[in-house]
C-alpha positions as CSV (number, residue, x, y, z in Angstrom):
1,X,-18.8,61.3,11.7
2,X,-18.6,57.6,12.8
3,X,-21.0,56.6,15.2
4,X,-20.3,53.2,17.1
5,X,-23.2,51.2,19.3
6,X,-22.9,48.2,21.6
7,X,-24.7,44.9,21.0
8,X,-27.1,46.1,23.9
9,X,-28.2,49.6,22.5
10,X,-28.5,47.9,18.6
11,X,-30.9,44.7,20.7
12,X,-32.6,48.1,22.2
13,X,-33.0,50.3,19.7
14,X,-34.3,47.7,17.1
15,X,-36.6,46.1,19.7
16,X,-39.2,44.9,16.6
17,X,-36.2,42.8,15.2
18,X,-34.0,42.1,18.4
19,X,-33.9,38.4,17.7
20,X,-32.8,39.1,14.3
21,X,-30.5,41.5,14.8
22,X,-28.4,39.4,17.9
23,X,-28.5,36.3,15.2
24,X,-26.9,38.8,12.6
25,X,-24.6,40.4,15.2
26,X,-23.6,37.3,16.7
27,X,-22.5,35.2,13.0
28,X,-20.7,38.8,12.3
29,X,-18.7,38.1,15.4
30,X,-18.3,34.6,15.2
31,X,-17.4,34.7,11.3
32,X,-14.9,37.4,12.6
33,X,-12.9,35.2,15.2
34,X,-13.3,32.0,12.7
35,X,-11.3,34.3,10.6
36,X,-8.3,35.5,13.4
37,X,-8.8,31.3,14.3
38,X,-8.5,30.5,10.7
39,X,-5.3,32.7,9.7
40,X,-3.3,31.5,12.5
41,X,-3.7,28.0,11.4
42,X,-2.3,28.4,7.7
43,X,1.1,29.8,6.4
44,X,1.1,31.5,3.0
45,X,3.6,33.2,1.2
46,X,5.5,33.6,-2.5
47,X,7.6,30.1,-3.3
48,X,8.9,30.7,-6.5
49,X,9.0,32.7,-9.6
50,X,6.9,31.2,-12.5
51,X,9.6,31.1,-14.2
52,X,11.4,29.0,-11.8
53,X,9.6,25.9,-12.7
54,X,9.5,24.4,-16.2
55,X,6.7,22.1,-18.3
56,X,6.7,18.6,-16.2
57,X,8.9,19.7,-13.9
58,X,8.8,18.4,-10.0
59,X,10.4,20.8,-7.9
60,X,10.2,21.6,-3.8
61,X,10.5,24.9,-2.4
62,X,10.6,25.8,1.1
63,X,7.1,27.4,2.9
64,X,6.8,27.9,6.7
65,X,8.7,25.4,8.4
66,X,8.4,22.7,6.1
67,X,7.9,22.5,2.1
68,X,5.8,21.8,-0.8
69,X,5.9,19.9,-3.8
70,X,5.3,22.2,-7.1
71,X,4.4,20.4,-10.2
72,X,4.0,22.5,-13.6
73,X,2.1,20.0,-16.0
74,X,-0.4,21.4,-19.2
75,X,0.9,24.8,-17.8
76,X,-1.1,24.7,-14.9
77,X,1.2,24.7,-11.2
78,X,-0.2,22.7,-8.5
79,X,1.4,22.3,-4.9
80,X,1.4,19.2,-2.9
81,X,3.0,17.7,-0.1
82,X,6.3,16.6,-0.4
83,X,6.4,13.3,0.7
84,X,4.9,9.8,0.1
85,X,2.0,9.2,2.9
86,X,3.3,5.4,2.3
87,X,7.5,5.9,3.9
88,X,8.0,9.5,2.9
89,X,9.9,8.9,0.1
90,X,10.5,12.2,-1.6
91,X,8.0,12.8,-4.5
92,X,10.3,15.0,-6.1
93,X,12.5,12.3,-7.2
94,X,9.7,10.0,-8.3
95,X,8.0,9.8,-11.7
96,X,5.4,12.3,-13.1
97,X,2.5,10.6,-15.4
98,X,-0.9,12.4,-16.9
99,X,-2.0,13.7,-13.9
100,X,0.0,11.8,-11.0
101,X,2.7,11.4,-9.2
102,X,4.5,8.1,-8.8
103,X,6.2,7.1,-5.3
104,X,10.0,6.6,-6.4
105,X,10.3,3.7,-3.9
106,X,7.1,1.6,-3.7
107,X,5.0,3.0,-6.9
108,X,2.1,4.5,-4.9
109,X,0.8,7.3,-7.5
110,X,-1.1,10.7,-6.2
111,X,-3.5,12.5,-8.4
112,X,-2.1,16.1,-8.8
113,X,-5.0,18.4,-9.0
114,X,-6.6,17.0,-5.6
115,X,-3.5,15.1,-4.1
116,X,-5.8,11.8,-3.6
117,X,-4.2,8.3,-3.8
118,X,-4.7,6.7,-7.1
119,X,-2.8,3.7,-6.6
120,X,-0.6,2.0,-3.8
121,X,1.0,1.1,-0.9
122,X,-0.2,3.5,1.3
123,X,-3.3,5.1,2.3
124,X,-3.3,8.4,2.9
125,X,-3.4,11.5,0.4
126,X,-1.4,13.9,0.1
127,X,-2.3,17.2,1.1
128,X,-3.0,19.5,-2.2
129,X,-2.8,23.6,-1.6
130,X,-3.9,26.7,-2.9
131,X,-1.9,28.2,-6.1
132,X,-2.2,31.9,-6.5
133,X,-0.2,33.3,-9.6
134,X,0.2,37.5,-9.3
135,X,2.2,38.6,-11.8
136,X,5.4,36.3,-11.7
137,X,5.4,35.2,-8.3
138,X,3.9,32.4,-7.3
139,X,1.9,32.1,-3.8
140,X,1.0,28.9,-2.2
141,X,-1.5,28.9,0.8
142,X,-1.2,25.7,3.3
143,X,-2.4,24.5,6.6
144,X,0.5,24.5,9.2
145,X,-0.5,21.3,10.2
146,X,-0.5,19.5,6.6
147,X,3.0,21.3,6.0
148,X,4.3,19.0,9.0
149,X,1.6,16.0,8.6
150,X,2.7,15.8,4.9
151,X,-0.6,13.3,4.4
152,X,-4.4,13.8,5.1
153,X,-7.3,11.1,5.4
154,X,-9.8,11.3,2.0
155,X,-13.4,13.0,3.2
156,X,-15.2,10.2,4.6
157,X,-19.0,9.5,5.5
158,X,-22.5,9.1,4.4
159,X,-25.1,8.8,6.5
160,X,-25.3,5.2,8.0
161,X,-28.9,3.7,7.3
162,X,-29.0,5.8,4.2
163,X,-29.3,2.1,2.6
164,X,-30.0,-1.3,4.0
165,X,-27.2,-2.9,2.8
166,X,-24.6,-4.6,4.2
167,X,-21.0,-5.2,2.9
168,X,-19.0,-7.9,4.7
169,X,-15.5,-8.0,4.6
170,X,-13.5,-11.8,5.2
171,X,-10.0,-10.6,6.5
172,X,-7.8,-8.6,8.1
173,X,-5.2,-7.4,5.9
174,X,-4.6,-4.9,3.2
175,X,-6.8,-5.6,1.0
176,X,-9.6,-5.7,3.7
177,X,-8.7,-2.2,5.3
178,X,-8.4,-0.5,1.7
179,X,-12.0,-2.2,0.6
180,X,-13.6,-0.8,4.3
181,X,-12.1,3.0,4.0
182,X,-12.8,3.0,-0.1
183,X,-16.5,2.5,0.9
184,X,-17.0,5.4,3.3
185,X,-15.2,7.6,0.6
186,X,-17.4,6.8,-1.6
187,X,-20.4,7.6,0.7
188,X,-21.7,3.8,1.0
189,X,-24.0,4.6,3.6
190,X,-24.9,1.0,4.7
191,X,-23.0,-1.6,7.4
192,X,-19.3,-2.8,7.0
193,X,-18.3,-5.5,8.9
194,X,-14.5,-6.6,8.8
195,X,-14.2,-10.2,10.0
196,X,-10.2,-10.6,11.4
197,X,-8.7,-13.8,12.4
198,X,-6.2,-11.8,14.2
199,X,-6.6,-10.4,17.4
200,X,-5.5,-7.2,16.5
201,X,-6.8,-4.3,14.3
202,X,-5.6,-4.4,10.5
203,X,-1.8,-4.3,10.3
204,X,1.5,-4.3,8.3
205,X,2.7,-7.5,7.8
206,X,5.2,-6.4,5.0
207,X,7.0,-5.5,7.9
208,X,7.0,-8.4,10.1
209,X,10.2,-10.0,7.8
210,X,12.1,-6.5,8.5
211,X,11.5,-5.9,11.8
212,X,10.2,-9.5,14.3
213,X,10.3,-7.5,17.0
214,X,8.2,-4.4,16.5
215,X,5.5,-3.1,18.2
216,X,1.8,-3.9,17.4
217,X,0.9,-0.9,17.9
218,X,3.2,1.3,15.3
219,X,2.2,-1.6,12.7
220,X,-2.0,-1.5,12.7
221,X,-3.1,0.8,9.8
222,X,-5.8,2.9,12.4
223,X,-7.1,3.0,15.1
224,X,-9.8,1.6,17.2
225,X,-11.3,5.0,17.1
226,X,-10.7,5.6,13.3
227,X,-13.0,2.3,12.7
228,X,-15.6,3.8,15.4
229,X,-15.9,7.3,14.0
230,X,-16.4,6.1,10.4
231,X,-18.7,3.1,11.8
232,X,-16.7,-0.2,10.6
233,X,-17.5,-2.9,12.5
234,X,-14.1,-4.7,13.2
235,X,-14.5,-8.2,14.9
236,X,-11.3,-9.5,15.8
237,X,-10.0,-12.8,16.9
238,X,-12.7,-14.9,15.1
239,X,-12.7,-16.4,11.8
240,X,-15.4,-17.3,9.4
241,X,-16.2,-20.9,8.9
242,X,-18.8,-21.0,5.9
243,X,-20.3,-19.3,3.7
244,X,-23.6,-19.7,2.0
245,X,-24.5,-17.8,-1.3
246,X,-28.1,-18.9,-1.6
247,X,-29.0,-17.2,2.2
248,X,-25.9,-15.0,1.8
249,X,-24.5,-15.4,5.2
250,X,-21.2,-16.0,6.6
251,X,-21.1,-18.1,9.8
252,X,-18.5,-17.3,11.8
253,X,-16.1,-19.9,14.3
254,X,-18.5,-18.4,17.5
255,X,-21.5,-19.6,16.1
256,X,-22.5,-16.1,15.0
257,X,-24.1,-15.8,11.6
258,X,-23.9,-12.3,10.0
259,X,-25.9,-11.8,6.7
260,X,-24.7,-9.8,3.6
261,X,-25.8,-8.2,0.3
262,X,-22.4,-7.9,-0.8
263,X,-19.4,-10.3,0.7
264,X,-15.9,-9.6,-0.1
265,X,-12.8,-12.3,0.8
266,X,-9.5,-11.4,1.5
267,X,-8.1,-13.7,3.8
268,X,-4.5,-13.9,2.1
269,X,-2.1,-16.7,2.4
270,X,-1.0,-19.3,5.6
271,X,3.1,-19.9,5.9
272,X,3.6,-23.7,4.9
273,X,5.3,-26.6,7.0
274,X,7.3,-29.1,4.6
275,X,6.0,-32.1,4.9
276,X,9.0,-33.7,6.7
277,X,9.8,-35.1,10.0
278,X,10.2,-32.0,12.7
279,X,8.4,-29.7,10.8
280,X,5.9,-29.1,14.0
281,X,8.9,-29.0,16.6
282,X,8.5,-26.2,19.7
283,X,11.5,-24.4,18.2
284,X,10.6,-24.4,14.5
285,X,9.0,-21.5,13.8
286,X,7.4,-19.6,10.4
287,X,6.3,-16.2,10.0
288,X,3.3,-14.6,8.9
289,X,1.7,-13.5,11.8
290,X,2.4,-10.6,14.4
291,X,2.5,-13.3,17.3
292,X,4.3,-15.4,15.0
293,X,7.3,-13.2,14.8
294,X,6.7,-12.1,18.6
295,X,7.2,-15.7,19.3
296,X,10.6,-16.0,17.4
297,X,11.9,-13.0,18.3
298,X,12.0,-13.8,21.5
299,X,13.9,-17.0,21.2
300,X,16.8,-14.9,19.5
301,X,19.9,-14.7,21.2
302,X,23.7,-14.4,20.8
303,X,24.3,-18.0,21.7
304,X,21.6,-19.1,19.5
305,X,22.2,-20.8,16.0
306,X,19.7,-20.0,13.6
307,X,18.8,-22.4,10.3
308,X,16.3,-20.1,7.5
309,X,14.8,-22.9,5.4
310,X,14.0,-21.4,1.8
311,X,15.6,-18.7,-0.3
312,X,12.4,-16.5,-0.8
313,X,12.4,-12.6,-0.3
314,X,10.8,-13.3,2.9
315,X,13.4,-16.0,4.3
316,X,16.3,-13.2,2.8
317,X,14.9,-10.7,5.2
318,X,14.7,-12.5,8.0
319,X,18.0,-13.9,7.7
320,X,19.3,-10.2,7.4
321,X,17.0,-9.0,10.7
322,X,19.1,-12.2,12.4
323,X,22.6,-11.8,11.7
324,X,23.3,-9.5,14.6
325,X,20.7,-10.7,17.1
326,X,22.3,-14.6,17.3
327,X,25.6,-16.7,17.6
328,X,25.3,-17.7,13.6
329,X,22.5,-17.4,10.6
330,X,22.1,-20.2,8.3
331,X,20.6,-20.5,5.0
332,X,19.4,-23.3,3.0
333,X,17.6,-23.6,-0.4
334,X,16.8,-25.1,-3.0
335,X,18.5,-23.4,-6.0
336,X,21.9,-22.3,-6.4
337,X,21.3,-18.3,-5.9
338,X,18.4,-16.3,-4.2
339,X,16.0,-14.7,-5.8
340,X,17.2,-16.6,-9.6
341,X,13.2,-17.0,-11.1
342,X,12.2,-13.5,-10.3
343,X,15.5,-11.4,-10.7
344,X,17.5,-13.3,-12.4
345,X,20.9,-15.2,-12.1
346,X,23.5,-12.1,-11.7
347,X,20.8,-10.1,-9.5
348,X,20.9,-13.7,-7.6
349,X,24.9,-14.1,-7.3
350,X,25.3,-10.6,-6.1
351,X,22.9,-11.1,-3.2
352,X,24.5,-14.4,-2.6
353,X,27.9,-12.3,-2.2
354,X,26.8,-10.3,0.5
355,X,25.1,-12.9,2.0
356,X,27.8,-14.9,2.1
357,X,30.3,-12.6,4.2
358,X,26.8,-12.1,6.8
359,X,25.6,-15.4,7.4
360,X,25.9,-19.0,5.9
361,X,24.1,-19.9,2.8
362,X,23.9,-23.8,2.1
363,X,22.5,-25.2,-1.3
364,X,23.8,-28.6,-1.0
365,X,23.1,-31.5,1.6
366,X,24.4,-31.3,5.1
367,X,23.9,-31.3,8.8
368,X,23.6,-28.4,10.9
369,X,23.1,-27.8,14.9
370,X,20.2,-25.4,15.2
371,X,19.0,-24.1,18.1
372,X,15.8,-22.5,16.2
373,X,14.7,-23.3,12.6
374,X,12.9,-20.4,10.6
375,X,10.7,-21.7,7.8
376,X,10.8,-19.4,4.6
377,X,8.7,-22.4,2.3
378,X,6.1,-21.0,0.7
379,X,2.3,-20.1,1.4
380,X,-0.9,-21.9,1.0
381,X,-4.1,-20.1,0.4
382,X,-6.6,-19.1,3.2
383,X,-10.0,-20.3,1.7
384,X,-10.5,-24.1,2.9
385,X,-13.7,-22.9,4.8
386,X,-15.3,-22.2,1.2
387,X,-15.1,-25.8,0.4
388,X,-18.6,-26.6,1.0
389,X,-20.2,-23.4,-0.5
390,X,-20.9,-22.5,-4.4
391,X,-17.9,-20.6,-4.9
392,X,-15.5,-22.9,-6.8
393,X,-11.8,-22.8,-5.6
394,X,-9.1,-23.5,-8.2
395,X,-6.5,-26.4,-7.5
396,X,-4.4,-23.9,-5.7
397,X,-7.3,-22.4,-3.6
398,X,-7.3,-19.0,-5.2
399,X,-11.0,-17.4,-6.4
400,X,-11.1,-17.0,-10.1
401,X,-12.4,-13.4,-10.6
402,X,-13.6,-11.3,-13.6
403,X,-11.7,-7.6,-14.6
404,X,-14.1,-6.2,-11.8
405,X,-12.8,-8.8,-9.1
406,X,-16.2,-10.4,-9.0
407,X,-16.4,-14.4,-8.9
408,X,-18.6,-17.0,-10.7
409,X,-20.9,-16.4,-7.8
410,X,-22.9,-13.3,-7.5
411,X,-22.1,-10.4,-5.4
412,X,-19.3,-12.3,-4.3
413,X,-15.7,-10.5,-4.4
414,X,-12.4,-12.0,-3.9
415,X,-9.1,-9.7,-3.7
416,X,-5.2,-10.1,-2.0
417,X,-3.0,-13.0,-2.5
418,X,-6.3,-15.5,-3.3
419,X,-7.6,-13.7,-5.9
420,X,-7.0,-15.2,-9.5
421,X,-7.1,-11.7,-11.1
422,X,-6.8,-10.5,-14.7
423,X,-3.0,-9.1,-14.6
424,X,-3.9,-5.4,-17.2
425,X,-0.6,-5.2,-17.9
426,X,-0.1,-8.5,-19.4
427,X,-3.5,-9.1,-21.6
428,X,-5.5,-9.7,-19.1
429,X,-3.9,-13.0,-18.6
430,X,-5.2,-14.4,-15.0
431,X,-2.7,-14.9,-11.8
432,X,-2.5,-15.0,-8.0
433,X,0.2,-12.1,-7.4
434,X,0.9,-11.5,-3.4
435,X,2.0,-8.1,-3.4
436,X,1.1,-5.7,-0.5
437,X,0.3,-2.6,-3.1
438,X,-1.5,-4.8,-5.6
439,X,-4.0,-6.3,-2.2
440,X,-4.7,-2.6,-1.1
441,X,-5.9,-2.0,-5.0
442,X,-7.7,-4.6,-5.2
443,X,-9.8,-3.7,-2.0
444,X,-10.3,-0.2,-3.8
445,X,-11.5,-2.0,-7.0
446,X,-13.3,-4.3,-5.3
447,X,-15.2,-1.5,-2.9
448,X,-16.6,0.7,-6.5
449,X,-17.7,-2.3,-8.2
450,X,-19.6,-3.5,-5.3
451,X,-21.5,-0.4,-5.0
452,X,-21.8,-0.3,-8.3
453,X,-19.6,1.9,-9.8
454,X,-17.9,-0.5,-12.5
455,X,-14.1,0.0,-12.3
456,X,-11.8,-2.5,-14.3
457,X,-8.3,-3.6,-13.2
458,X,-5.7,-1.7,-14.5
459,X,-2.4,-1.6,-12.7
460,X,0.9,-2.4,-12.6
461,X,2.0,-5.2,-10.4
462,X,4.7,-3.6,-7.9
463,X,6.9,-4.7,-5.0
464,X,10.4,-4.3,-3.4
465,X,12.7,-6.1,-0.7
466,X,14.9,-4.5,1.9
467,X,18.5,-6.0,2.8
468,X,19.7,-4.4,5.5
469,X,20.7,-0.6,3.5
470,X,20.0,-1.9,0.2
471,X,16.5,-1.4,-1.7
472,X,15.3,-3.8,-4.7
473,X,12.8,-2.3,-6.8
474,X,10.7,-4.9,-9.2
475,X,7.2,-3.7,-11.5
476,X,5.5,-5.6,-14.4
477,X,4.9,-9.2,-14.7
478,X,5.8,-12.4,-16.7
479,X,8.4,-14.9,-17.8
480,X,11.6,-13.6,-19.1
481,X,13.5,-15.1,-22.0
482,X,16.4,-12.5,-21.4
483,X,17.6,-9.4,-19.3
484,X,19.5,-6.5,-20.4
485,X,21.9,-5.0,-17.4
486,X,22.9,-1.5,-16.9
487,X,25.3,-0.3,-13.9
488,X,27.0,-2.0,-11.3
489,X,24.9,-5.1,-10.2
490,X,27.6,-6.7,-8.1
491,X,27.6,-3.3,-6.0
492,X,23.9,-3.2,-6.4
493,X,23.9,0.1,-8.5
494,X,21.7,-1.0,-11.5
495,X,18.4,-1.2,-13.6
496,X,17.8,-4.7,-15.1
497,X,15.3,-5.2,-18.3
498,X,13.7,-8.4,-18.4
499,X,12.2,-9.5,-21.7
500,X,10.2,-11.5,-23.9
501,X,10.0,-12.2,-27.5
502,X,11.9,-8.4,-27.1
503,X,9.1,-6.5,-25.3
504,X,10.2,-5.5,-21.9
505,X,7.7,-6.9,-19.4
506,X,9.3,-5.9,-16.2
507,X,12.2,-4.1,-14.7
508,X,14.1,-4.0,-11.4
509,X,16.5,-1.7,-9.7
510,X,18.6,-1.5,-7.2
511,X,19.9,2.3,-6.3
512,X,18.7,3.9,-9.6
513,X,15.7,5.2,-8.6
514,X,13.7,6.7,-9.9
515,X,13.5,3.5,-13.0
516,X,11.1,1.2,-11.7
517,X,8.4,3.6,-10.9
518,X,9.5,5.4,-14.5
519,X,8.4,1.8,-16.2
520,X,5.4,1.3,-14.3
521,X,4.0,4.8,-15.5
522,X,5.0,4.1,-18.9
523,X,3.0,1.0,-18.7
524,X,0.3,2.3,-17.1
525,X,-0.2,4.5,-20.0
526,X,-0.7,1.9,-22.4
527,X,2.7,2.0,-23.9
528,X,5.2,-0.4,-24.8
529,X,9.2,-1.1,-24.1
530,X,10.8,-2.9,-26.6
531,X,14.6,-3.9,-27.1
532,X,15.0,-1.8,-29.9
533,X,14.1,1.7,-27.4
534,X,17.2,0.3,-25.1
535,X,19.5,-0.1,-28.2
536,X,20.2,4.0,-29.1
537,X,20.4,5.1,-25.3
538,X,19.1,2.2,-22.3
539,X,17.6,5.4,-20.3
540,X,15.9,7.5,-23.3
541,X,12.5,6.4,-22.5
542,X,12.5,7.5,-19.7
543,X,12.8,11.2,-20.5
């Protein structure tokens, strides 16, 4: 016999405990359509057979309508999303180390058992789902949204006010926005103000070279509410003009002076004028900034001839972005092929190949008509208003720091392009590296150590440059006394070994992925190329 009572008649019947009885009912209820709510928002089913997946094997199967990312690693299997949060690169062709993924195209490395962000560009995580294992088959539970999202944010929070002090942040770019979001993960529960010179929310400016005509608003990392819900304070359009370590506050260009227990600087690098006659002409132009490349953009035009000064990767790109957009694209530089220190002298000739049947590349003197001259010279460092404060500036204008990013000065950080860092990969030898993954680990470093959770550098410097279709891939650091080839480099299929004194230090690719990232995990396990390994077979350490 099954007897069945309405809410009411229970409330009545149990008159001495009606409160208690309704709060009991009513979570029974509400726990019930959480449940019917909760079930309709994930997707679970069987992927694969255990079998189907071998010891450090990456592998995607399909779930739902999208797919996840199953990794079998010290016979465990973990599923993740299948793509890089950074530009979706697929994780299945990238490299697996202890633990983590690494991005095939940019390095950016996810931890496996949680799908956090270890290292960068990027930062989001990727989303990490449940593993059941019944018999042979292997069931993975995800959220429907994740599936399609392929990223989430890492928990953020702590109270604010749970501590009284006060991180400020000088800068606007990577490094700044990783250093802000790295301190809420970590529960700092005390104020974060981000000091931009900009008047726009944090951005990326890798892209500005690329693309000179994009749209703010598909560029800036988060947004406005993102900075409001988490409770960073982000004061745009105002720069800071001194710094005093003794009072520890930061005056800023409005007259405001805001106060700090812990200061971190990040305020990157400035595009440089020559120091020649024109250099400050309406239509000379450099690029750095969003309204920088706003402004040239806008000047482009089919009957428009267009002189890059400087062979960097950033004058390269913007010379590619320009070919179609105006009447002819000019380049001049100083050495005989782009790209020659870093990549070397074929890597060099090859891009100067395909260069040459897009635009005109000059290395020797002449006069050209120019209708708008692009300067691609160099940067300077952002940190002349620290000239009259305690923290010493080298020659150059970088910050020395120590392993933990902290300078000579107490509770004073530096990160980004002005930081002289240790390089981990290299002995700790010290250098100013501008590269947009290195800037958002620095802020990441810089953010633990500052609240006192001691974290040393130990990365591997990482960056890339996009011509048009074609993708170069560089890791490592140092001066090469020779390179070993492998592939096609003229048709930009090939890895490229540069040594010294026989130890590989660095390695670059071009349509070979997934090399690069493969070296940067082996050297971010300690270990060590040498010429001998390439000798036998050039790819057998990478298996």
């Amino acid at each position: 016999m099954i007897k069945t009572f309405s809410l009411n008649s229970i409330i009545y019947n149990f008159s001495i405990n009606k409160e208690l009885v309704f709060i009991t009912i009513s979570r029974l209820l509400n726990a019930s359509q959480r449940k019917m709510s909760t079930s309709a928002e994930f997707v679970e089913g069987v992927v694969c057979k255990v079998s189907d997946i071998q010891e450090n094997e990456l592998k995607t199967f399909p779930l739902g309508n999208g797919e996840v990312l199953l990794v079998k690693q010290n016979n465990v299997i973990s599923a993740l999303g299948s793509k890089c949060t950074h530009y979706e690169a697929p994780l299945v062709k990238g490299a697996l180390g202890n633990g983590r993924i690494r991005c095939p195209w940019h390095g950016a490395c996810f931890k496996i058992s949680t799908g956090d962000i270890e290292e960068f560009p990027g930062l989001d995580s990727l989303p990490c789902y449940q593993v059941t294992i019944e018999g042979e088959n292997v069931k993975v539970r995800a959220k429907k949204n994740d599936l399609i999202s392929n990223k989430r944010i890492k928990p953020m929070g702590g109270k604010l006010g749970t501590t009284e002090d006060s991180i400020v942040i000088i800068g606007g770019g990577p490094a700044a926005e990783t250093c802000a979001e790295t301190l809420r993960q970590e529960k700092f529960g005390g104020s974060i103000t981000m000091i931009c010179k900009e008047n726009f929310l944090p951005y990326d400016r890798v892209r500005l070279s690329k693309d000179m005509g994009l749209d703010i608003k598909t560029a800036e990392f988060r947004s406005e509410d993102f900075y409001q819900t988490y409770n960073i304070n982000v004061l745009k359009g105002i720069d800071a003009t001194e710094v005093d370590t003794e009072k520890k506050i930061v005056s800023l260009r409005n007259n405001t002076k805001v106060p700090y227990t812990k200061l971190f600087i990040a305020t990157g690098n400035r595009a440089r004028r020559p120091c020649t006659p024109g250099s400050y002409l309406k239509n000379v132009v450099v690029l750095r900034t969003y309204e920088e490349a706003k402004d040239a953009n806008a000047m482009l035009s089919k009957d428009k001839e267009v002189v890059i000064i400087g062979g960097s990767f950033i004058a390269m790109e913007v010379a590619e972005y320009c070919r179609d957009k105006a009447k002819k694209v000019s380049v001049v530089m100083r050495d005989d092929v782009p790209f020659k220190t870093v990549l070397g002298p074929m890597v060099g000739e090859a891009v100067m190949k395909l260069f040459k049947r897009m635009v005109l590349i000059l290395s020797r003197s002449t006069i050209l008509p120019a209708d708008i001259v692009i300067l691609g010279t160099g940067s300077n460092t952002n940190t002349d208003f620290l000239k009259s404060s305690s923290i010493q500036l080298k020659e150059n204008g970088t910050i020395e720091t120590n392993e933990y990013l902290e300078s000579a000065v107490s509770d004073v950080y530096a990160g980004g392009d002005i930081a002289l860092a240790p390089v981990w990969c290299r002995n700790n030898i010290k250098a100013s590296i501008g590269h947009f993954g290195l800037a958002e680990y620095h802020g990441r470093i810089a953010a633990l150590n500052m609240i006192g959770k001691k974290t040393a550098l130990k990365t591997v410097p990482y960056f890339w440059t996009k011509l048009g279709p074609l993708s170069i891939r560089y890791c490592g650091f140092g001066v090469y006394d020779d390179i070993i080839y492998t592939g096609d480099v003229e048709n930009f299929k090939f890895v490229a070994f540069y040594l010294e004194n026989d130890e590989v230090i660095a390695v670059s690719s071009c349509g070979m992925d997934p090399y690069v990232s493969k070296f940067a995990e082996l050297t971010a396990q300690g270990r060590k190329l040498k010429r001998e390994d390439l000798s036998f077979h050039i790819f057998g350490w990478a298996k």
